[in-house]
N, C-alpha and C positions, 0 to 999 in steps of 0.2 A: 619551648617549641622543639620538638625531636625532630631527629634527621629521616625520620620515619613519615611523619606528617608534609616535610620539606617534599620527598621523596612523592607522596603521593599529591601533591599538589603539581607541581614540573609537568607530572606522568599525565595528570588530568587536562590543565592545561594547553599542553602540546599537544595533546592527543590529535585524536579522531576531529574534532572538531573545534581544528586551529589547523588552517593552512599556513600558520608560519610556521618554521621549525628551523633550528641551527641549520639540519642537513640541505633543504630546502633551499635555503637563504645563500649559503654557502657558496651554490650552486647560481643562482640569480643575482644576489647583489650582498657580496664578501664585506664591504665596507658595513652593511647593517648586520649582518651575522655577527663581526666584531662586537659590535654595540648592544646586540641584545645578548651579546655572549657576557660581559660588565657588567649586566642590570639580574642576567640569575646569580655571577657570582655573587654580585651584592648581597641577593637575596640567603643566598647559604651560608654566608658570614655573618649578617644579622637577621635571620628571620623573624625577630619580636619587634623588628621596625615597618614601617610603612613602604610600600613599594608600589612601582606602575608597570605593567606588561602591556602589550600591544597581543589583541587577537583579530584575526582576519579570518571573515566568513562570506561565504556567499561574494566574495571581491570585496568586501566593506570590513574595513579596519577601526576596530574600538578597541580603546584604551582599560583598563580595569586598575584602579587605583585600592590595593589591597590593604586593610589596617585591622586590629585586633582590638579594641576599643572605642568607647565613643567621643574620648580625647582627643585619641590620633586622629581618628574621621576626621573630628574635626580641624583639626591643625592640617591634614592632607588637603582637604576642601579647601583652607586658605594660602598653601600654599601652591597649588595648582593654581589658583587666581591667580596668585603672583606672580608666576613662574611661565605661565602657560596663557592665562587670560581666556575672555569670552571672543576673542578675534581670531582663532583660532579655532576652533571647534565647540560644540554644543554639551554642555554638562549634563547629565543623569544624577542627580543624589541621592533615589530610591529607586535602583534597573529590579526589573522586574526576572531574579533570576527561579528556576526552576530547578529542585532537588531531583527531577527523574533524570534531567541535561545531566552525562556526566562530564562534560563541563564544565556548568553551574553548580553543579553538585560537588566539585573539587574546592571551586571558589568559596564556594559556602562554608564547607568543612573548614579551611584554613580562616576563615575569616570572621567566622561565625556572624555572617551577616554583614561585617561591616568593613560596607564594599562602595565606591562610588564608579562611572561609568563616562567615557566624552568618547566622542566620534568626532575626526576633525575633517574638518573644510579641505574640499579638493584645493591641492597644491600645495597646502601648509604642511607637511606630514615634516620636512626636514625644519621647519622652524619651530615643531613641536619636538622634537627629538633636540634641538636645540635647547630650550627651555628646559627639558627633561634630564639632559646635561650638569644644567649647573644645579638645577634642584636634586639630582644625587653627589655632588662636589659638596653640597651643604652637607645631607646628612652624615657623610663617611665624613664632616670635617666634626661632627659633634657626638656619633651616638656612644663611642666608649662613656665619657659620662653619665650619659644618661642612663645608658645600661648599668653601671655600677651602681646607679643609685636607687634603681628599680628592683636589684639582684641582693637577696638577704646574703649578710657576710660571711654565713657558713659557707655558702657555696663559692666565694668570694676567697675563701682562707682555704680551700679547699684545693681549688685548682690553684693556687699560690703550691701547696706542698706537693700537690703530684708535677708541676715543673721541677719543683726543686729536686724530686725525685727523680725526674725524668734526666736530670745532668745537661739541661736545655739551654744552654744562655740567654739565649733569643726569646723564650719562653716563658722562663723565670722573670724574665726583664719585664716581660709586658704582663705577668699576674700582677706583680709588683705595683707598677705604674694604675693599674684601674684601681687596688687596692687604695692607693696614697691620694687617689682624683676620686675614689667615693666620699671622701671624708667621715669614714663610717670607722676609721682609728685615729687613735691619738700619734701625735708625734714621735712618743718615747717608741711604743708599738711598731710603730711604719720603720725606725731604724733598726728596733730587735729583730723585725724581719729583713731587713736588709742585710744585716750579720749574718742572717741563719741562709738566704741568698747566697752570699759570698763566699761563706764558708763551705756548703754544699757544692760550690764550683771549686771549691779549695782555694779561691782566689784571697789568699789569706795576709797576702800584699797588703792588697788593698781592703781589705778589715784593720790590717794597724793603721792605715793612712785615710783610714774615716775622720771629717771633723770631731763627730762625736765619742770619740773612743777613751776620752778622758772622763769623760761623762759618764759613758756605758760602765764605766772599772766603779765608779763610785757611789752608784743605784745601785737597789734591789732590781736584780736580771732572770729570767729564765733559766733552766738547768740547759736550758737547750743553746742559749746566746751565752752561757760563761763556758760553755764545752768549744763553741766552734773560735771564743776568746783564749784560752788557751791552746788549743792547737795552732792557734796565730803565732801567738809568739813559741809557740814551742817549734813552729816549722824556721821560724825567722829566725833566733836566738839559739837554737840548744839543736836540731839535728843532726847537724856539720858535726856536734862532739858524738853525736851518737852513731854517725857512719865511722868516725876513724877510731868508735870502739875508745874512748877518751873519759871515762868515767868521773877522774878527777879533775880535767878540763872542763866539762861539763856541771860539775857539781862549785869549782870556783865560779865559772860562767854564772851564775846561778845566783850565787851570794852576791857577786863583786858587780853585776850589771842589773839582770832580770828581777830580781827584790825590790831593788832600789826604782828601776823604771814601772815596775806595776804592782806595789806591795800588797795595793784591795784586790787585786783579782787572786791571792793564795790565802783567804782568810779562810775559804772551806772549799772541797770538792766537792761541794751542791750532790753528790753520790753519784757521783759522774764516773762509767767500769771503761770507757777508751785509753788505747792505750797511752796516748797522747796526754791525756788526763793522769794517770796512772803515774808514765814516766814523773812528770814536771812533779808533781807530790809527793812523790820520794826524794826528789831532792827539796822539797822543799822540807819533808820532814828531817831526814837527816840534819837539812842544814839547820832549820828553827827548833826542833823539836827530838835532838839527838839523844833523848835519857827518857824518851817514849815508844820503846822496843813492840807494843803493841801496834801504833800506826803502821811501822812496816810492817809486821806481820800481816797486818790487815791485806796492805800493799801488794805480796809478795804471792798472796792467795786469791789474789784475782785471776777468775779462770779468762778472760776474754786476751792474752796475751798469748802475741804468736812465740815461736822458740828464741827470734831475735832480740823480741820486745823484754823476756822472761831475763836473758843473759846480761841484757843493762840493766833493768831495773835491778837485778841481785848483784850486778857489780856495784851499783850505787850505793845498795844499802850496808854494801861490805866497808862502806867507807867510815860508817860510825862505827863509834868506840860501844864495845857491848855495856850494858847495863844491868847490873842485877836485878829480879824481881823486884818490886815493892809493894809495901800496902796500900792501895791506895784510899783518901779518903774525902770528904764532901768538899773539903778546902781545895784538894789538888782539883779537882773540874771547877770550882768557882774562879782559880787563877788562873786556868788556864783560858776561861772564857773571858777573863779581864783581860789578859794579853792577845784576844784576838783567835786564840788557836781552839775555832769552834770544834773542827771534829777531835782532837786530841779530849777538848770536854767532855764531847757525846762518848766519848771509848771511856774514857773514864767513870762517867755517870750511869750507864748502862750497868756498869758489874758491881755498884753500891747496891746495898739493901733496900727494902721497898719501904722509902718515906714521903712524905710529901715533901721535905726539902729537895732528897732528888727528884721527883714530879718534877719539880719546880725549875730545877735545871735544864732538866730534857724539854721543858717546853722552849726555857730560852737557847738551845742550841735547835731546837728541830726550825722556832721563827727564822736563825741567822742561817742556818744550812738549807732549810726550803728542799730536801729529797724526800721524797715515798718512803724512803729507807729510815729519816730520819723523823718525820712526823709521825708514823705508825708507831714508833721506837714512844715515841714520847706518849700517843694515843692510849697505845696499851699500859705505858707506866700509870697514868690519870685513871682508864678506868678498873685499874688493881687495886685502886685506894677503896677504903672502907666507905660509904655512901656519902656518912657525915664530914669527912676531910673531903672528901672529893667536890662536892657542893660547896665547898667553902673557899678552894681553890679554885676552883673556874669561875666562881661568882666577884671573884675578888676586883679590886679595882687595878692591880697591876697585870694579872691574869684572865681577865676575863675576856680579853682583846685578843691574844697570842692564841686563846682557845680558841675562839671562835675561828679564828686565822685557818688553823688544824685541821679545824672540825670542818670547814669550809673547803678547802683542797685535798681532802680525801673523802667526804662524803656527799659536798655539795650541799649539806646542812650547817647553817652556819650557828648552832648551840645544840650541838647534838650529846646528850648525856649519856649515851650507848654505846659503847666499845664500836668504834667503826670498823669496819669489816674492806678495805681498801683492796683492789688488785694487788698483786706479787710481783706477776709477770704479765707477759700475753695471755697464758691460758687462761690465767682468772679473770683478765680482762674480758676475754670473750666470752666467758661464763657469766659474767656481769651483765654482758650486754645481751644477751639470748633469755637470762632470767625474768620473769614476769613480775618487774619489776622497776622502780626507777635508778636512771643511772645517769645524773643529770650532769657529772662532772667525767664524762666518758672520753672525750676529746682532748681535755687539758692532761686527762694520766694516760692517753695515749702520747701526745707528744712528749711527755718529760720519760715514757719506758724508753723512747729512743734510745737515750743517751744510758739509762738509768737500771734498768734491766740488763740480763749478761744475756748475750747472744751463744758463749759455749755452754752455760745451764739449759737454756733452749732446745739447744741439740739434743745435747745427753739427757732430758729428762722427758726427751718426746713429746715437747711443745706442740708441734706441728701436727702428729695426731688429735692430739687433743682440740685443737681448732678447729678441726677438718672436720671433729663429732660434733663441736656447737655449731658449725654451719650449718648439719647437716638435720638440725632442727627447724620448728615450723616458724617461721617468724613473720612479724607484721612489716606492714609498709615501712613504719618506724623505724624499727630494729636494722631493716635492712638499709635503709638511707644513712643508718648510723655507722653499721658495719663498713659500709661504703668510704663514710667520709674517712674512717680510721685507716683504710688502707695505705692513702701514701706514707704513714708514721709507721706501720708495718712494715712495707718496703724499704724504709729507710734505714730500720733497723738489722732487716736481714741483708741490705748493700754492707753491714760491716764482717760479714763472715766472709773470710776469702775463699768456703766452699760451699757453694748453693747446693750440691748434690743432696746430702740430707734434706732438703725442702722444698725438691720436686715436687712433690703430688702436691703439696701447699699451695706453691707457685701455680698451677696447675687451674687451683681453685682460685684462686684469685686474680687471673689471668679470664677466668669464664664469666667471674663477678663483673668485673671492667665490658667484656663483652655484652652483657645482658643492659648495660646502661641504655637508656636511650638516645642522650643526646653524650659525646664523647669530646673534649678538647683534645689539640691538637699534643698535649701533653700527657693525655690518657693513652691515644694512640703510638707519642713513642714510648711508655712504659708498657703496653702489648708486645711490639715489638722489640724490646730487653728483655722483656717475661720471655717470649717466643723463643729466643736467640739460645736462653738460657735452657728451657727445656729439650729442643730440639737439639743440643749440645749432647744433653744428655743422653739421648737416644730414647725415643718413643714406639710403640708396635705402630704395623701400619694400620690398624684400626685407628688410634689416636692421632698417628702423624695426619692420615687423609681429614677426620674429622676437626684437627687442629687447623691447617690451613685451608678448609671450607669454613669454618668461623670465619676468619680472617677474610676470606673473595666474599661472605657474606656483611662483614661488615664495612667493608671498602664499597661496597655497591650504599651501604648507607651514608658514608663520608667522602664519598668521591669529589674532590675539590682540590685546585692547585695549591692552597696550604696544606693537604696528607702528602703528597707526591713525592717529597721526600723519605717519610716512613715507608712509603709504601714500597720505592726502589730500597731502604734496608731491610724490609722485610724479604724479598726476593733473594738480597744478596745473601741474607741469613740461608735462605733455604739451599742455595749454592756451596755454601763453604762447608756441608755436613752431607755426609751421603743421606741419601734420600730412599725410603724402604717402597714411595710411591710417586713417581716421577712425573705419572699426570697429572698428581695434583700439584707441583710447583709449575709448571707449564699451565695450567689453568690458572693460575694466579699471573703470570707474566699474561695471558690475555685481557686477563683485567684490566691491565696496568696500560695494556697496549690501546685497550680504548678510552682508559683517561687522559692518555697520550695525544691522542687524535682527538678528543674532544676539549684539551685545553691547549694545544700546540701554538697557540699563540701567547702562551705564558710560561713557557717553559723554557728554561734556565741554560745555558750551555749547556755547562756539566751534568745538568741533569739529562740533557739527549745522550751524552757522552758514556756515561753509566749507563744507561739503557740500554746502548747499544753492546757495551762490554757485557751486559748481563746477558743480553739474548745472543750471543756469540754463542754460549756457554749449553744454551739449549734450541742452537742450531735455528733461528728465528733470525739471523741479522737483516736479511732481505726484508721482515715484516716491520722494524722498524727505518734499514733505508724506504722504504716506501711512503711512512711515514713522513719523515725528513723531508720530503722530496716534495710534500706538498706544503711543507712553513717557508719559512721566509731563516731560516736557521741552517746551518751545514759548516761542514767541518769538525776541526779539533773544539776542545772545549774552551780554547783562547786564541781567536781567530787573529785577535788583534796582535801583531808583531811584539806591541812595544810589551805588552800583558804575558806573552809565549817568554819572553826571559825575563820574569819577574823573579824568577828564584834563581836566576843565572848564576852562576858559581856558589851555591849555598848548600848546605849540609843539611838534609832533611833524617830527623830521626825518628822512629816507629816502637813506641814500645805493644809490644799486646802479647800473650801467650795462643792466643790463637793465631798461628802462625799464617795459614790459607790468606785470613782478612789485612794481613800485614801483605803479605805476595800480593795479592792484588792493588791493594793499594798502593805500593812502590811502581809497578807495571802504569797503571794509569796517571801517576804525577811523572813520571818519567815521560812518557809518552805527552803528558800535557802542557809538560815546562821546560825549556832550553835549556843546559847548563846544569839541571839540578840533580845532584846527588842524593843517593837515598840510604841510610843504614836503617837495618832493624834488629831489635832486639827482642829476646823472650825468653830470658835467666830469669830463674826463681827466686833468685837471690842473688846481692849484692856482687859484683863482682870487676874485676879492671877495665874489662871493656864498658860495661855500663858506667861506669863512672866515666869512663874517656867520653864516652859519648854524650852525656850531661853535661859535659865541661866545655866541649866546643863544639855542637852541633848549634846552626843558627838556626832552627826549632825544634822542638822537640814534641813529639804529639802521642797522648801518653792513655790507651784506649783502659779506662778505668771501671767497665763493666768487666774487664776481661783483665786483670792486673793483679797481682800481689799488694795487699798494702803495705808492705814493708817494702817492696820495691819501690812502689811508689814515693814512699816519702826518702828513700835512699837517692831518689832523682831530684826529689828536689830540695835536698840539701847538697848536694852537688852541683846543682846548675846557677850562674852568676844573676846577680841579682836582675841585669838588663838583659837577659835572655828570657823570650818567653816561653810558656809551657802551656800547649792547647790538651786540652780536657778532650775526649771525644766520649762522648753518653753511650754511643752503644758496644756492640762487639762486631759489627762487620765491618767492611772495608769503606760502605756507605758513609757507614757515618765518620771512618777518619778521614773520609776528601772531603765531607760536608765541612767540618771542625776545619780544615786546611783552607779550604775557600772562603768560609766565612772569617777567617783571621784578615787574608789576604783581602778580602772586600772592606774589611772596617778599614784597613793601615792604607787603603788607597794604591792598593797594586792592585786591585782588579778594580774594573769600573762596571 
């Protein structure tokens, strides 16, 4: 059900012929305007469920009980019985509506027919709206369920990654939870996503203090769950040595604790190029595998490392003793795979001669390693062989399993006798998928490029054109839903470059994809607005600037609902903190916002009137939201209540972001909003005395990570105590770091 359909049902509806309307009502009797202001949100939150509106014509008020099948009908039918009764008004189970009414005609469309109809008894009207009460208490207490079970799991896994994208707590929390209440994953599943959860918020605490994490080290894992596992413990155990620059502190760290507490998680780097991954396997090779000069080299040439990341990892490896060449031969990769050290194997195996014995190898290191990198390695050794070895090896009874495996995760053919032909990168992924052709395993070597692909090869080899040419082909419904789904594994990959600039016009595009959706979660919409942030950062002509935020007023008029209202105030703020090359059109967007204001103002949040009014300060509007205000039930500061206004009373509020504008504003407003509290901000490049001082004893520190260095980042939080928290904020304006601030402060019970 689109918000387009939503949209034109409302419109029909209310219309012309329906003398009730919000405004109306508002105006005659505010207590049912409330009530029937509940029953559309309802309807915009779950539109694939059953619902009842009230229309009034001619003075005579009929009910319309809307459903979209002849299940629901019927379960509507009984539960209006139940709920409402024949003591009460006169049921219709076939109203006689009409497609020229467009009224009737709205109904129809949305309901395609199935519709039921009661006119109630003069004077019951409040004991029908009674009844109509608990019978929506019911549905909002069951339909998550139901809708998970209704909703195929693509689309289910789908909005799970674009929260996770979105850096949304709140978000991720509840893809999560419909996910694990479909029953449509297995256990082991529902906690790999839960890692890949945790770790996306960095909450990497609590990844090691999973029940399951003893579990997780000792399965066959995702490249994507054993990446965001070692950043765990590498944030936990090993960055302290790599802020104070401690190379041989780090590398004893290493041997004498971190082996010993998790030795399954360093049997391979599943071809995992972060730098976090990177570091921890230099030392683990130095430490296990010091007379294998190749591994580091391998190491040392990974392009995805910033200049700080580059300077440890080559202190570390300066720690081994050099090693002269050697010959090496089938025995050195057989014991090396007997002791555990799969990729030291693969490096080994890869530069023997073309036998079946080595085949044979490389399949048992690409089974234990599970990377693109390392299955293709093996794919193309098997199909080098002569027809007659080659058939004899995959048919074999020790290999014919591990093929299949292979054959299975790169091609999605599970005995495929044809040199597979796998993705690289992105580009050939989306060449994959634009080709006329099947590409039935598109989604799982989307999520393993995440980790697994170099995002500086990307740059420099002009990735992003090259997508921007397969977009720019014709494609089917298919192709395009498919494209769709791979975005948030797209974005996730380019959140690891610290410089979005090269991958503007990409962004761009798929910033328009997301727009062209019809129906949009509330986690598609704050990844628009990070898309936005980021673009508009970069500066746009005003051709693009006006037509960028006309998308935007036009898709807000499609979403308009008290769950965007947060986006939609950081959308705003974005346009605020960047000069603007067209000024009416961010002013036309604060109109927007000012009549979603006024049409849910009885849902609306302090801080969020509070923000509102700081934004339209800004463009000379405060008078149109005091006027606003002036008709809720809402006024004042954003923490009216005393004991709430010194909640952060003598506490040390700290602000990392490099966009310095969304840091100023946001100190300005928690100043202004809380008694007592202090505000430092930062925005070093790099490591430096005062950021560490302020890691070290600020009582929080809120650390805007669309907008951050990642070397900063992780420089904060090996400096900050372990009972100190560190709030995450998803976007880059100021929005969203008093969002992250108030939602901290709401869970721990200092705001109510």
């Amino acid at each position: 059900m689109t918000s387009v359909e939503i949209g034109r049902l409302l419109d029909g509806f209310f219309g012309p012929g329906n003398e009730l309307t919000l405004g109306t009502l508002e105006i005659e009797s505010p207590q049912l305007a409330t009530w029937l202001d509940g029953r559309i949100v309802q309807l915009r939150e779950d539109p694939a469920g059953t619902h009842v509106l009230p229309r009034r014509h001619n003075g005579t008020t009929t009910w319309y009980g809307l459903a979209h099948s002849p299940r629901q009908i019927r379960a509507l039918e009984q539960e209006l019985d139940s709920f409402v009764g024949s003591a009460y008004g006169a049921v219709n189970y076939q109203p006689d509506l009409d497609m020229v009414d467009p009224f009737d005609k709205a109904v129809l469309q949305f309901t395609g027919g199935h519709v039921i109809t009661f006119e109630v008894f003069p004077g019951e009207q409040a004991q029908v709206r009674r009844g109509l009460d608990l019978l929506a208490g019911l549905q909002r207490a069951r339909p998550a369920r139901e809708l998970a079970r209704s909703r195929p799991l693509g689309r289910l896994l789908r909005e799970f990654e674009m929260a996770v994208a979105s850096g949304d707590e709140g978000l991720s929390a509840a893809a999560l939870d419909e996910i694990e209440h479909s029953g449509l994953l297995s256990t082991q599943n529902i906690v790999f996503l839960r890692v890949r959860r945790l770790g996306g918020l960095r909450r990497f605490h609590a990844v090691l203090a999973l029940p399951e994490f003893r579990t997780l080290l000792a399965i066959d894992r995702p490249s994507r769950v054993t990446s965001e596992l070692v950043s765990a413990v590498y944030a936990s155990e090993l960055s302290s040595y790599e802020a104070a620059n401690d190379a041989q502190g780090a590398l004893r760290h290493f041997q004498d604790v971190v082996l010993r507490r998790y030795p399954a998680l360093y049997k391979s780097r599943h071809g995992i190029l972060t730098p976090d991954a990177v570091k921890s396997f230099m030392l683990h090779a130095v430490a296990v595998s010091p007379n294998e000069p190749g591994l580091r080299e391998q190491l040392l040439a990974t392009p995805d490392l910033s200049e700080s990341d580059q300077e440890f990892v080559s202190a570390v490896a300066a720690l081994a003793s050099p090693a002269p060449p050697e010959r090496r031969a089938h025995a050195d990769a057989a014991k090396a795979l007997r002791l555990d050290q799969f990729d030291a194997g693969l490096l080994i195996a890869r530069g023997l001669p073309a036998t079946v014995e080595r085949a044979e190898l490389l399949i048992r290191c690409a089974v234990e390693i599970d990377s693109l990198e390392a299955l293709t390695v093996a794919a193309t050794a098997v199909a080098d062989l002569p027809p007659p070895l080659r058939d004899g090896l995959t048919s074999s009874r020790w290999y014919s399993g591990p093929w299949a495996q292979i054959c299975a995760s790169l091609s999605g053919a599970a005995n495929s006798i044809v040199q597979p032909d796998p993705p690289t990168s992105w580009a050939t992924w989306f060449e994959h998928a634009v080709a006329d052709r099947p590409f039935v395993n598109a989604i799982p070597v989307a999520e393993r490029g995440v980790v697994e692909w170099s995002i500086e090869a990307f740059t420099t080899a002009g990735e992003a054109a090259s997508i921007r040419r397969s977009l720019n082909h014709a494609m089917s419904p298919e192709t395009l839903r498919l494209i769709k789904d791979a975005l948030p594994h797209l974005l996730q990959f380019l959140d690891r470059s610290d410089d979005p600039a090269p991958h503007r016009e990409l962004l761009d595009d798929v910033a328009l994809l997301l727009l062209s959706e019809d129906t949009l979660s509330a986690a598609d919409v704050q990844v628009v607005v990070n898309i936005s942030a980021t673009l508009i950062a970069s500066g746009l002509s005003i051709a693009r600037y006006s037509q960028f935020v006309g998308d935007f007023h036009e898709l807000w008029e499609r979403i308009d609902s008290p769950s965007h209202l947060d986006a939609g105030l950081e959308m705003l703020d974005v346009l605020l903190l960047f000069p603007s090359p067209d000024p009416a059109a961010r002013a036309f967007l604060l109109q927007g916002l000012l009549v979603s204001f006024q049409r849910w103002r009885r849902r609306i949040r302090p801080d969020q009137w509070a923000l509102l009014s700081d934004l339209a300060d800004e463009l000379g509007a405060h008078d149109a939201v005091s006027a606003l205000r002036d008709g809720s039930e809402i006024d004042g500061t954003p923490t009216d209540d005393p004991a709430q206004q010194t909640a952060l009373a003598g506490k040390t509020v700290a602000i990392y972001t490099l966009t310095e504008p969304a840091a100023l504003r946001a100190r300005d407003f928690i100043t202004k909003s809380f008694a007592g509290v202090h505000v430092e901000l930062s925005h070093d490049h790099v490591a430096s005395e005062r950021l560490r001082s302020l890691a070290r004893t600020s009582d929080l520190f809120v650390v805007a990570t669309r907008s951050a260095k990642h070397a900063a980042t992780t420089f904060i939080e090996a400096q900050r105590p372990d009972t100190s928290p560190i709030l995450y904020s998803p976007g880059k304006g100021s929005a969203s770091i008093i969002r992250t601030l108030y939602g901290y402060l709401s869970r721990t019970g200092a705001l109510r």
